[in-house]
N, C-alpha and C positions, 0 to 999 in steps of 0.2 A: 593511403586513402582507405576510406570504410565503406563498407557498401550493404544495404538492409537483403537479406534474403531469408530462406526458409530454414531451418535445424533440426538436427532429428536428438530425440535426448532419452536415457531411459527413465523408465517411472518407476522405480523403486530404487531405495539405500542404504545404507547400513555402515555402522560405525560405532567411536568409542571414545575418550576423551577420560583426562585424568587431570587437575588442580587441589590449588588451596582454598579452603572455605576459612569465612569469618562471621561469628557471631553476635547475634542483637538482642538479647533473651531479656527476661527479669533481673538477672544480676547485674551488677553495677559493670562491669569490662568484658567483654566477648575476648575472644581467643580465638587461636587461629587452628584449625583440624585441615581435613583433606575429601573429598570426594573421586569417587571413579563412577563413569557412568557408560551406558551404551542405548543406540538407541536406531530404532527403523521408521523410515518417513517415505509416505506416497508422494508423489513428485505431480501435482495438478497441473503444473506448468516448471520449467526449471529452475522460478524464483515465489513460489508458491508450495509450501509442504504441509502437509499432517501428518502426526506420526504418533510413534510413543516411545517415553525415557522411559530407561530404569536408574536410580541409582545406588549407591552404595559409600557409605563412607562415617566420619566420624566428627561431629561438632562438639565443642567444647567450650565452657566459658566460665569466669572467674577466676578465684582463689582463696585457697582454704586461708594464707597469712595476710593476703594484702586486702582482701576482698574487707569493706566495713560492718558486714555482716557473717564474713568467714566461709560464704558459700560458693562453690564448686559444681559442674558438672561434667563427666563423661558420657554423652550418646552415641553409640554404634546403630546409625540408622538407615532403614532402606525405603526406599518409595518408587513408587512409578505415577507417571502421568502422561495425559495425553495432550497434543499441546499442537501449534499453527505455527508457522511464521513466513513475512512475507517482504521480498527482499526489493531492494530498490532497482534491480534489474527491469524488475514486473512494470514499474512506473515512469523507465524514464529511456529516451533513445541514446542508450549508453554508446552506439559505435559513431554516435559524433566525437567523442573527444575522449583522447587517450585516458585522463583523470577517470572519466564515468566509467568506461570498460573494467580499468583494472577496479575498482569499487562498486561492482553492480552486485557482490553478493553482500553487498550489509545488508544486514536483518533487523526484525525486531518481531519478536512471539511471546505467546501469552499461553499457556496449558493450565490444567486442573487434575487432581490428583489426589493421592494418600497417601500420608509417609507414617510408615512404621516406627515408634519410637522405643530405645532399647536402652534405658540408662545404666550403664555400668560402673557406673563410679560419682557417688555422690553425697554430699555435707548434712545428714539429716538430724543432725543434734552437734549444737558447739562445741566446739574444741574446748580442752580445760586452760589454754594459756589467753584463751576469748576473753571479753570483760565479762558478759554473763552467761557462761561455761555453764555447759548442759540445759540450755534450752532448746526447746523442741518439743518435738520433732516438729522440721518444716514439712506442712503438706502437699500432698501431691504422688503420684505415681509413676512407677521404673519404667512399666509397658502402657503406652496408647499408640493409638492412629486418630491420626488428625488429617483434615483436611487441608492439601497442599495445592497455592499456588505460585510457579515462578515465570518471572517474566525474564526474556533473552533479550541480549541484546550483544552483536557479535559479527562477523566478517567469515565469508566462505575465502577460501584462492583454489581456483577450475586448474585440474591439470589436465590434461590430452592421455588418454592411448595413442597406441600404435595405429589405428586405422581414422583418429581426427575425433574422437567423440571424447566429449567430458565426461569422464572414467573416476577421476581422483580428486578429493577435495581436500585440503586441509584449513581447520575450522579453529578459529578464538571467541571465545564467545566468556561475556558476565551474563551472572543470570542473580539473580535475588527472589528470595524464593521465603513467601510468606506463610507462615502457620496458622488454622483457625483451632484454638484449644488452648491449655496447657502443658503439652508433652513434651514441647522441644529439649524443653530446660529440666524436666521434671520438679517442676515445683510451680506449686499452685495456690498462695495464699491469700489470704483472707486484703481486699484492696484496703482495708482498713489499716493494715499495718504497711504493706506496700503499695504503694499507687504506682498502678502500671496499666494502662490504657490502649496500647501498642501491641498488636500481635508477634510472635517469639519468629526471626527471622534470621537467616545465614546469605551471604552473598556465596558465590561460587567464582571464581576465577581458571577459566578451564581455557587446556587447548587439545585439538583433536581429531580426527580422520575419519573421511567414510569413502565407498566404493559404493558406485553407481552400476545395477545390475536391472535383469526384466524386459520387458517388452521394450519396442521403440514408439514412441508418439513425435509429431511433427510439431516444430513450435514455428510460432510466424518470425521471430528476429535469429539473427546473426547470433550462435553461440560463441 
């Protein structure tokens, strides 16, 4: 049986998480890189957070043989942002039924951001086995920052300490995470030759941990 009473939960957290990313850029096939991230969130209630990411990792997309324009890219990119999310614990009387309980930390969040873009490896003039070998340079630049946003969407599971408090989270979360610019891809040309109306974007596929530290605040439901 369930029963509704008071919780005590800490307001601060901190954590880390590591996946594969996939890309959505100007060239015609995304690729798959990697992400690692870490990140501290204020806890307003135990299914209510603000916080801020950093990431770190590497996106990629095309190819120099297969691609029909023969273009490639390597980015080694970092960002941070600050970002909400708000969990379906907050919304619903999960100690009626076993189902709600174990699923009260799905989420879903929205942050804002900048991501540093660092292109290390890229096609800016055709191959000579291309059909028309040394044209170029495609425009565009190796270093921006652009304006980052990703939205989450993802599942906590609450572990206990030793003294009965949710202490321990481990976390899966997709997040898709949009670009305002041309930097993801490093290339930026003219719509007249490419038509591309779509902001440059990577999904994330991550899973990951945090600890629950800080003060104590009382929450009204059953943790």
């Amino acid at each position: 049986m369930f029963s509704n009473a008071q919780s005590n939960y800490f307001k601060w957290s901190y954590g880390f998480g590591a996946g594969a990313n996939y890309s959505k850029t100007d060239v015609v096939k995304g690729n798959w890189g990697h992400t690692i991230s870490g990140n501290i969130d204020y806890n307003f209630t135990p299914f209510i957070t603000g916080g801020l990411e950093g990431q770190y990792g590497m996106v990629q997309g095309g190819d120099i043989y297969t691609d029909p324009n023969n273009r490639q890219f390597v980015n080694k990119y970092t960002g941070i942002n600050a970002n909400v999310k708000f969990m379906l614990g907050e919304f619903t009387n999960y100690n009626k039924t076993n189902f709600l309980y174990k699923i009260r930390g799905l989420y879903a969040g929205i942050g804002i951001g900048a991501i540093n873009n660092n292109i290390t490896d890229i096609v800016r003039i055709k191959p000579s086995f291309a059909y028309d070998a040394g044209y170029g340079p495609f425009p565009g630049e190796d270093k921006s920052v652009n304006l980052w946003v990703p939205i989450n969407l993802g599942i906590n599971f609450y572990m206990n300490d030793g003294w009965g408090y949710v202490r321990y989270v481990i976390n899966i979360n997709a997040q898709s995470n949009f670009t305002f610019g041309e930097g993801l891809d490093g290339y930026n040309d003219p719509e007249t030759r490419f038509k591309n109306y779509d902001p440059d974007t990577y999904n994330v596929y991550s899973i990951g941990f945090k600890y629950y530290f800080g003060n104590i605040k009382v929450y009204r439901k059953t943790l």
